[in-house]
C-alpha positions in Angstrom: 81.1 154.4 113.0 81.4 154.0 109.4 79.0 152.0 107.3 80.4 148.7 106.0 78.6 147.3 102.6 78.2 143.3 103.0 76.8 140.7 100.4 73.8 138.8 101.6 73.8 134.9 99.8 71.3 132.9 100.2 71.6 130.0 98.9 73.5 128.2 100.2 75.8 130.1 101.3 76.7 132.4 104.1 76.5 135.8 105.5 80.2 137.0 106.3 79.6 139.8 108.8 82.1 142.8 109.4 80.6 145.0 112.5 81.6 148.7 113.2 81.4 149.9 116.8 82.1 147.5 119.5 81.3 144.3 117.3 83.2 143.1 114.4 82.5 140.0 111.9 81.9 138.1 115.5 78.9 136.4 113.2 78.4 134.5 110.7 74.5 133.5 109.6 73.2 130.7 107.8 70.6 130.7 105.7 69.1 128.4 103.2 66.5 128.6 100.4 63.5 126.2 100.5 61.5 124.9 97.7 59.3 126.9 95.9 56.5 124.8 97.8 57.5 126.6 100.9 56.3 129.7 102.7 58.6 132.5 101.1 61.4 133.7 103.2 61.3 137.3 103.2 64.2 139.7 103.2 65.0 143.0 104.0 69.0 144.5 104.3 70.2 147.9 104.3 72.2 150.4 106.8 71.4 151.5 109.9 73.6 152.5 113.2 77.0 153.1 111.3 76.8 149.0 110.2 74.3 146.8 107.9 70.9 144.9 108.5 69.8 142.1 107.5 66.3 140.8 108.4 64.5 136.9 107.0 61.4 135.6 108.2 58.3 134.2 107.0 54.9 133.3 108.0 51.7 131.0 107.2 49.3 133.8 106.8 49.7 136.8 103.9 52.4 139.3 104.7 52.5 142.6 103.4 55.8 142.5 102.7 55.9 146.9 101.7 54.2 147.5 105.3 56.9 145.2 107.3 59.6 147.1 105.5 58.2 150.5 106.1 57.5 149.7 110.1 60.9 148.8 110.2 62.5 151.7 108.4 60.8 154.1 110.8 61.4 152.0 114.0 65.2 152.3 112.6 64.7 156.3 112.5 63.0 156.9 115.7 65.7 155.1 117.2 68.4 157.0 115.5 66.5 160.4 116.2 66.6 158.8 120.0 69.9 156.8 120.6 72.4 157.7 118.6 75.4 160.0 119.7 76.2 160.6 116.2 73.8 163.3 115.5 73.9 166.4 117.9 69.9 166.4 117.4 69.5 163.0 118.7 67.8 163.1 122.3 70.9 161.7 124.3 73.1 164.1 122.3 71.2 166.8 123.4 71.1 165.7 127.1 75.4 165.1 126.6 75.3 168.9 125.5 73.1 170.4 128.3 75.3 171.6 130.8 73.1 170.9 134.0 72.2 169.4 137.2 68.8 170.1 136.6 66.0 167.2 135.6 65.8 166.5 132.0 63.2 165.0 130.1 64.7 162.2 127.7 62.1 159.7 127.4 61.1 156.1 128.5 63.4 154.3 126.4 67.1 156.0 127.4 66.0 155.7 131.2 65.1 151.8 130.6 68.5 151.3 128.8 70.3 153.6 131.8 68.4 150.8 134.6 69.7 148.0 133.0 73.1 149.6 132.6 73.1 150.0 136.1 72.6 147.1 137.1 75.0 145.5 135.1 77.6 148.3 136.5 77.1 147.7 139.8 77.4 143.7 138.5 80.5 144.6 136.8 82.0 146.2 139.6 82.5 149.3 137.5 84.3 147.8 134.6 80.9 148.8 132.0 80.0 152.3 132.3 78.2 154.2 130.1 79.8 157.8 130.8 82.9 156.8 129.3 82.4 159.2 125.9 85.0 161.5 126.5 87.8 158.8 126.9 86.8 157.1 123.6 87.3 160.5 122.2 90.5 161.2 124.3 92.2 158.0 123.2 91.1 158.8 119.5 88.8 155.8 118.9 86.4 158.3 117.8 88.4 159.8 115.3 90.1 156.5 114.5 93.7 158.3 115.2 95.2 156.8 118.4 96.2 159.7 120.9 98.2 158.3 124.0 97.1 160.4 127.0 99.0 161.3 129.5 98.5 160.2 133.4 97.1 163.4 134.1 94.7 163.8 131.4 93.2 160.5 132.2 92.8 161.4 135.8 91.1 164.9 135.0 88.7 162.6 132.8 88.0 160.0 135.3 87.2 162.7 137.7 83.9 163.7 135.5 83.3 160.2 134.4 80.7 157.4 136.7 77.4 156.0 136.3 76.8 157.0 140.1 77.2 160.3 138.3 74.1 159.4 136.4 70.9 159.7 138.5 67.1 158.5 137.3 65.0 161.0 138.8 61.6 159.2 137.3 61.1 156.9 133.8 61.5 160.0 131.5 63.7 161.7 133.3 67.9 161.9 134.0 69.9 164.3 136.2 73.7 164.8 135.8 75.3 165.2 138.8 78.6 166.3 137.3 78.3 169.3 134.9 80.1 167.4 132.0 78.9 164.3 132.0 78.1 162.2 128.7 76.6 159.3 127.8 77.5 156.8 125.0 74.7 154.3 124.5 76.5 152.2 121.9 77.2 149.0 123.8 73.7 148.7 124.5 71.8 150.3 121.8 72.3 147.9 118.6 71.0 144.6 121.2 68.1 146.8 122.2 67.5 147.8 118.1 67.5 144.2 117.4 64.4 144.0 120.0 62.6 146.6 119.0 62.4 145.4 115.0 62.0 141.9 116.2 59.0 143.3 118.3 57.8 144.9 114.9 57.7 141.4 113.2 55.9 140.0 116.0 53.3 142.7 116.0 52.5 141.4 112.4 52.0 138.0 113.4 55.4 137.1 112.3 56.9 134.4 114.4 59.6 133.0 112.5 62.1 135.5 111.7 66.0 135.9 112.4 67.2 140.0 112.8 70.7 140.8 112.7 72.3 144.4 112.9 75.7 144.6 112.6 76.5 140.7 113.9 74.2 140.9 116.8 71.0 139.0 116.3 67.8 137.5 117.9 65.9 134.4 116.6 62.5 132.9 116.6 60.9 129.8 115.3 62.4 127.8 112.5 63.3 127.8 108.8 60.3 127.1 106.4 61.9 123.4 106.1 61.5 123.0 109.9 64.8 122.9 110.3 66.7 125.4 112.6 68.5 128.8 112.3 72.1 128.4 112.4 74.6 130.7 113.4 78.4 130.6 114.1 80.4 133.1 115.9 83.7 133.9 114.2 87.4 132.8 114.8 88.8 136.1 116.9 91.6 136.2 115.0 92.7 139.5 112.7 92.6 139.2 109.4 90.4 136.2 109.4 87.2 135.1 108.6 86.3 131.6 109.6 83.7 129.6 111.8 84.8 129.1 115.3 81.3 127.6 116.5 77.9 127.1 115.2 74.8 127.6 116.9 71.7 125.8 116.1 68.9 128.3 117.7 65.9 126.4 119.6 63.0 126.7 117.8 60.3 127.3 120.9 61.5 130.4 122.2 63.4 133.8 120.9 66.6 134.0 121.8 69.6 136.3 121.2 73.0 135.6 120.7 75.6 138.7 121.2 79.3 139.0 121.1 81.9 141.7 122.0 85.2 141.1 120.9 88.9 143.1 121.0 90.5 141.9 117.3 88.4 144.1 115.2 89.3 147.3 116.2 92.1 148.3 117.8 95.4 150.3 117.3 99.1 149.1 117.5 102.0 151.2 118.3 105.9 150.6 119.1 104.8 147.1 119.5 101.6 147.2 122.0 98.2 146.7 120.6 95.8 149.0 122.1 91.9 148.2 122.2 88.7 149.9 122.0 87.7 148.5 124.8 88.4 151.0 128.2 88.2 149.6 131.4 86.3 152.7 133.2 88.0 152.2 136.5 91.5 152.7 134.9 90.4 155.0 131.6 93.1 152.5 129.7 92.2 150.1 127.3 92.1 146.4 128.4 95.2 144.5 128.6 93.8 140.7 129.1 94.3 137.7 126.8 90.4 138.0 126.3 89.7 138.1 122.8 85.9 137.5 122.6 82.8 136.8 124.8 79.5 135.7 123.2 76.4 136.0 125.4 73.4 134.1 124.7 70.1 135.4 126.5 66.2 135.6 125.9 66.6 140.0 126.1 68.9 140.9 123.5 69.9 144.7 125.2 70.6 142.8 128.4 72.8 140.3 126.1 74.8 143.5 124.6 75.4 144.8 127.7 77.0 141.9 129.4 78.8 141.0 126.8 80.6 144.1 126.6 81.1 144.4 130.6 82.1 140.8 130.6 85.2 141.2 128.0 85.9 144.6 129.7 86.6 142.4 132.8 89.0 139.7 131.6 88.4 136.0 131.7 88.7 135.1 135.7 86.7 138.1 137.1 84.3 137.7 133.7 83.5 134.2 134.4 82.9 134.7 138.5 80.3 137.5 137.3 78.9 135.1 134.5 78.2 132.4 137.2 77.5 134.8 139.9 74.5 136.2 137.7 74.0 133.6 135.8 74.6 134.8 132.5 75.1 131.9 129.6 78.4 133.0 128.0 81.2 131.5 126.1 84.8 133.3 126.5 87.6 132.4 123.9 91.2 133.6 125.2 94.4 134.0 123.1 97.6 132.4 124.1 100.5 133.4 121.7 98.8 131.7 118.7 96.2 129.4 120.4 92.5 129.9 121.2 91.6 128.5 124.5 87.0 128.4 125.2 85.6 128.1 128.7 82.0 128.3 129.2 79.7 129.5 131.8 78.1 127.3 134.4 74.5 128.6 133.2 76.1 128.4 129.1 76.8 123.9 130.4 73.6 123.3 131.5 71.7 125.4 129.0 69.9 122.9 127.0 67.7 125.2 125.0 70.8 125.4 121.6 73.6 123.3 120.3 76.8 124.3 120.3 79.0 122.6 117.8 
């Protein structure tokens, strides 16, 4: 993923979001400057995870302001070091490069993300998988040079792709059971990032903050003005950058808001639009009118994950899984020029944010 350079305005502006990996400008923040009798909103942007940050909160008691920044910096490092299948030093990388079926130690954190993929597998009905590397590399999304594979390649690669392939031996330990396997965590890791730094502020005593890496974000309180974060997910439409929704975020309880999304990042050819997202059962990129699903839930690596699976399975079988587990989710479909939005049952009768 390549790093994208974004302006953060204040007042009164907004924060125009363009996302590498699987998320793409699907957010837009707003943020407002108090007076100067107000408790100081605090920033802190940079990059992390091939995309930008973009951290405010406050509090009522003194913050060191230097220690928040450096706890954060190193939670973003020790996740990198961890997670990311960027680096061949990282621990997954190193796992993806061991050719065995023996036990191998990876830590707590990649077998907790590997559970909850699992479940939402098995919830997806195979459509989310995280052994999928080697088709993003096959189709080029990797190298951002589209390679049409042939039937047979695809089948060879499917052959040595499966999460059933994938066993937790204990909760620091994997096992391939297929010599080759490989393991992509980036449809989960950026939702569990945002977790982990929001966990940071909370450690402080910091209970009013908003984190956002790379459009996918997790609130908590309110603005110094007692008013409510706001956030808007983005018209799924290329080449444009304007509101679709806006979210105002409860105030009494953390929540994060994630969204996957196929106009960002794709290739066309002879006059078919291929995306990045591949349908695991098939090793093809998705071919459904599904152009975005936001999922709003109190875990934000839970959230990232269904998210993904749910736009990997189009909007009928997306929405029966939605209801069936009860996921909040909005879905916006394309039909020739027109946006259609259906919601989840558990996204109408959630009461906790307004949806405008």
């Amino acid at each position: 993923m390549t790093p994208h350079q974004h302006q953060f305005k204040m007042i009164p502006n907004y924060l125009k979001l363009k996302c590498s990996g699987k998320r793409y400008g699907l957010i837009l923040l707003f943020t407002l400057l108090v007076a100067c009798s107000e408790p100081t909103i605090y920033k802190l942007e940079g990059s992390a995870q091939g995309t930008s940050y973009h951290i405010s909160y406050w509090a009522d008691v003194p913050v060191n302001e230097k220690e928040v920044e450096a706890l954060v910096k190193s939670q973003f490092d020790s996740i990198d070091k961890t997670l990311s299948n960027y680096r061949p030093d990282s621990t997954i990388e190193v796992f993806n490069s061991t050719e065995t079926m023996e036990s191998q130690e990876v830590g707590s954190e990649i077998v907790s993300l590997v559970r909850t993929a699992k479940t939402v597998f098995t919830a997806s009905h195979g459509c989310y998988d995280l052994t999928i590397k080697p088709l993003f590399e096959l189709w080029g999304f990797r190298r951002d040079k589209l390679s049409i594979p042939d039937d047979a390649s695809i089948t060879k690669l499917l052959a040595q792709i499966g999460m059933e392939k994938l066993e937790i031996v204990d909760e620091t330990h994997l096992r391939k059971k297929e010599l080759k396997l490989k393991v992509d965590l980036s449809s989960i890791a950026q939702g569990y990032s945002v977790g982990r730094i929001s966990d940071i502020l909370e450690q402080q005593g910091i209970v009013n903050y908003l984190v956002e890496i790379g459009g996918e974000l997790k609130t908590r309180g309110q603005k110094p003005d007692a008013q409510a974060w706001r956030i808007a997910v983005e018209r799924p439409l290329p080449g444009e950058q304007v509101m679709q929704k806006i979210m105002s975020m409860p105030k009494e309880q953390p929540i994060a808001v994630m969204t996957s999304g196929t106009y960002r990042h794709y290739f066309d050819n002879e006059g078919k639009r291929y995306s990045h997202i591949l349908d695991a059962r098939t090793g093809r990129p998705v071919s459904h009118d599904l152009v975005s699903v936001t999922v709003i839930h109190e875990n934000p690596t839970i959230a990232d994950a269904w998210s993904t699976a749910l736009l990997c399975m189009g909007p009928k079988d997306g929405m029966a899984a939605a209801n069936l587990e009860k996921i909040p989710a909005l879905f916006i479909v394309q039909q020739d020029k027109e946006l259609v939005e259906s919601r989840s049952e558990p996204l109408t009768t959630l009461d906790i944010l307004t949806i405008h």
